[in-house]
C-alpha positions as CSV (number, residue, x, y, z in Angstrom):
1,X,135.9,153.0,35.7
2,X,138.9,154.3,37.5
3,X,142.0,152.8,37.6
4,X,145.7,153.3,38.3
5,X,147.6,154.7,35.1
6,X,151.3,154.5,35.3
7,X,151.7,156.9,31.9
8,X,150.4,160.0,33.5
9,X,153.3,162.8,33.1
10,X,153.8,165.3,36.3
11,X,152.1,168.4,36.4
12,X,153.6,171.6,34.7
13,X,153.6,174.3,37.0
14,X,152.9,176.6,34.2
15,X,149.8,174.9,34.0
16,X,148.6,175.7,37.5
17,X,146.1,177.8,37.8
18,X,146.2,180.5,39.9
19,X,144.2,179.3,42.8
20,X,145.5,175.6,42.5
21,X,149.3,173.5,44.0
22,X,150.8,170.8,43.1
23,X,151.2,168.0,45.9
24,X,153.9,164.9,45.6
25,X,152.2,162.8,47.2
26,X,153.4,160.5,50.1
27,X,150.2,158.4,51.1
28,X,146.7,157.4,50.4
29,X,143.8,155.8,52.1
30,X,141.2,153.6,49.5
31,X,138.1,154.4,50.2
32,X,134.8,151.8,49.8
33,X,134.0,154.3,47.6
34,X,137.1,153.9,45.0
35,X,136.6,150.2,45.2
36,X,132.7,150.8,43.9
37,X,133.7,152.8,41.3
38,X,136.7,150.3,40.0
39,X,134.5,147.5,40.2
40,X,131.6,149.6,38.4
41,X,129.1,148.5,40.9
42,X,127.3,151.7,41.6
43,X,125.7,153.8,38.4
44,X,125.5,156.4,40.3
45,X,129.3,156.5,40.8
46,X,129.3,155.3,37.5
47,X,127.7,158.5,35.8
48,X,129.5,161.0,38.1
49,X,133.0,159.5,37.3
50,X,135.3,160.6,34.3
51,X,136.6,158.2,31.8
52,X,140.2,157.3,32.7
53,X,140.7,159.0,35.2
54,X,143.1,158.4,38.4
55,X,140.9,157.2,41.5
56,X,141.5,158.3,45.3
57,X,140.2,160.7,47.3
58,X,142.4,160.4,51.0
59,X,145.7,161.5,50.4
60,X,148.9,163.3,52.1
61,X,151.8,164.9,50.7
62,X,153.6,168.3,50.2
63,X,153.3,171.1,48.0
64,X,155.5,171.1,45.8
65,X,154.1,174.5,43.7
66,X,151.6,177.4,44.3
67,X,149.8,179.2,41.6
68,X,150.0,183.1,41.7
69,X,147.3,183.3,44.6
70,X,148.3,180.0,46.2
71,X,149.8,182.1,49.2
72,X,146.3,183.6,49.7
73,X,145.3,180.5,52.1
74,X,147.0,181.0,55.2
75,X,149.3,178.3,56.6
76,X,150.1,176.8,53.0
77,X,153.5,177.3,51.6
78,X,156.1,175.7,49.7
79,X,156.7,172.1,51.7
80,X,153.6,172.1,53.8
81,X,152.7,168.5,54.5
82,X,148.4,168.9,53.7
83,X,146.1,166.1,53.2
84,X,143.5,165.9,49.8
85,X,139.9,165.2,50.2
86,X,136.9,164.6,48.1
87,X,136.5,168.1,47.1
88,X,139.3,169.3,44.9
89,X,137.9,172.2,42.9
90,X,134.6,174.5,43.5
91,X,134.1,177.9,42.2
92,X,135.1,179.5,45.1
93,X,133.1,182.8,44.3
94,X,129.1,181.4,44.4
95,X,126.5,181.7,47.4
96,X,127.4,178.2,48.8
97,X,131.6,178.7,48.2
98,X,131.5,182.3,50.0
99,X,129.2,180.7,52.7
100,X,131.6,177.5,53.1
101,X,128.7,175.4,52.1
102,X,130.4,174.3,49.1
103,X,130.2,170.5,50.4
104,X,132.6,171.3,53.0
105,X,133.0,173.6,56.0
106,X,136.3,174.8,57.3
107,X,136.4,173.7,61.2
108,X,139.5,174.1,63.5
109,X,140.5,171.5,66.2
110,X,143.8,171.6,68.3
111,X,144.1,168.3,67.0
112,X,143.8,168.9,63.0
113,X,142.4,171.5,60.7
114,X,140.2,169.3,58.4
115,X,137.3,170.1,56.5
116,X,134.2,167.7,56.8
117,X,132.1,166.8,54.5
118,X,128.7,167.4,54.5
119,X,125.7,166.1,52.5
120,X,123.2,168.8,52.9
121,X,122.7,168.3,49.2
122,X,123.3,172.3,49.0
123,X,126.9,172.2,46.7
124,X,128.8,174.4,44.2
125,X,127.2,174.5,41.3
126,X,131.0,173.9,39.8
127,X,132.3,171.0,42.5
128,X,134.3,168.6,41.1
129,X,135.1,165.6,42.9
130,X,139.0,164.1,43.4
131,X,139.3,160.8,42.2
132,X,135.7,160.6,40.1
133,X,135.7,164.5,38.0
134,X,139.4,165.4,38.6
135,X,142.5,162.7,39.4
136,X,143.2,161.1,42.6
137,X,145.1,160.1,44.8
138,X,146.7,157.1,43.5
139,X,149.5,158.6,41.8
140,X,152.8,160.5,42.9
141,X,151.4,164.1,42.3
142,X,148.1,165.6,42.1
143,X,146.6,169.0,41.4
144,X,144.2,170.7,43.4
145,X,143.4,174.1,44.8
146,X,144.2,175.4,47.4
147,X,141.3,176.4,49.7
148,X,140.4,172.6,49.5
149,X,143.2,171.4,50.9
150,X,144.2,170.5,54.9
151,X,147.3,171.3,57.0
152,X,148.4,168.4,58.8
153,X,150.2,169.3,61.8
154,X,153.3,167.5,63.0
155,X,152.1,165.4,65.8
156,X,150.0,163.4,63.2
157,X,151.6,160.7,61.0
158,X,150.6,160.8,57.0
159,X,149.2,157.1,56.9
160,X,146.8,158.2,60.0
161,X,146.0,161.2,58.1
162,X,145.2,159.4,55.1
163,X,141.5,157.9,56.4
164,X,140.7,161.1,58.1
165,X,140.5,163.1,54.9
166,X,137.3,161.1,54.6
167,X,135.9,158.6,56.6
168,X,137.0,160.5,59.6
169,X,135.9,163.6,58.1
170,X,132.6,162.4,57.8
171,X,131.8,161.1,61.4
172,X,133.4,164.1,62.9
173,X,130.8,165.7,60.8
174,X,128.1,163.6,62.0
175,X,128.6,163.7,65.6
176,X,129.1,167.8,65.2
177,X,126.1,168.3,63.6
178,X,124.3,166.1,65.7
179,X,125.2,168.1,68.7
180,X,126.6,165.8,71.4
181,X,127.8,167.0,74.8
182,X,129.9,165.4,77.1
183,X,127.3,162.6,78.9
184,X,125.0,162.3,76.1
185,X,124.6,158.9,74.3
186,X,125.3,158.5,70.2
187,X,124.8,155.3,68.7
188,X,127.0,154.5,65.4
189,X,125.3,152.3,63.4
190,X,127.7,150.2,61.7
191,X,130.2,150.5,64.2
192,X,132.5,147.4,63.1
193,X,133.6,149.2,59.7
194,X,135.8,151.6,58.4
195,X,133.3,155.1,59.6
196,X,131.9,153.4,62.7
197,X,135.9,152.3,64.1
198,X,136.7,156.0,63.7
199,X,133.9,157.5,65.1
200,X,134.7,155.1,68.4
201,X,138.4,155.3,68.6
202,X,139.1,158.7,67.3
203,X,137.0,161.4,66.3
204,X,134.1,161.0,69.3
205,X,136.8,161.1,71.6
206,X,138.4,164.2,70.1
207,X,135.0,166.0,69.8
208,X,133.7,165.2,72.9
209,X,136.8,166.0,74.9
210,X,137.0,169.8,74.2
């Protein structure tokens, strides 16, 4: 299961690799998804998830260290304020990585650079998950690299950033793919919870206004 470990030691930056950064982190969201795998309800969660290791998948903070090609990803420096998703580390180098079908797909707003998740069921052969094959959010710093991580402009508080990184992230990727103009109807099913309150307070609104 996953669970919060207050032992862990901070990250050596001579560890980093040379695509990866260090983030102190500031916020995170908890997902339904980190509550399944603490509570071991799910197998499937259950056989995808490391032993012991630090759960959370929506987070915000700054980054605090860049590996030798950190710079590489424009817009990330030393103190930019990003948010962590559920992708943390892919090979960056395969068909589905070079075609930004990793699981992700890099898509620019004037609102937020995010990445959405997709689940086309077409992934990086190497993909590993934050908060189930590499550690989460729920801790002070966390390593990942840094083509999977998000630039979170000013205008945009961390704890509203937090749920984004996810559950935003996924209805904005609905409602793009399912190509919605401005008139059409979309019916969210589910609309009371956490992906369905989103889709009808923020993200629809955002897509459908540009």
């Amino acid at each position: 299961k996953a669970y919060l470990d207050s032992s862990r030691t901070i990250p050596a930056v001579a560890s980093l690799k040379a695509e990866e950064a260090i983030i102190r982190l500031t916020h995170s969201g908890v997902c339904a998804t980190d509550v399944t795998i603490f509570r071991g309800s799910s197998p499937k969660f259950i056989s995808m998830t490391k032993d012991n290791i630090i759960g959370g998948h929506e987070g915000v903070g700054h980054v605090i260290a860049l590996g030798d090609n950190g710079h590489a990803v424009s817009g990330i420096v030393l103190g930019s304020r990003v948010g962590i998703k559920y992708v943390n580390e892919s090979c960056l180098c395969c068909e589905m990585c070079i075609q930004g079908r990793e699981n992700c797909k890099f898509v620019r707003s004037e609102i937020i650079y995010i990445i959405l998740i997709y689940s086309s069921g077409t992934v990086c052969p190497q993909l590993k998950s934050t908060g189930m094959m590499k550690d989460g959010t729920f801790a002070q710093y966390i390593v990942s690299q840094v083509a999977h991580l998000t630039l979170i402009p000013d205008s945009l508080p961390s704890p509203d950033a937090t749920t984004i990184m996810c559950a935003g992230a996924t209805v904005y990727a609905s409602v793009m793919q399912c190509g919605a103009k401005i008139g059409d109807w979309v019916v969210l099913s589910g609309a009371g919870g956490g992906l369905g309150h989103l889709g009808m307070t923020k993200i629809l609104s955002i897509l459908l206004s540009h």
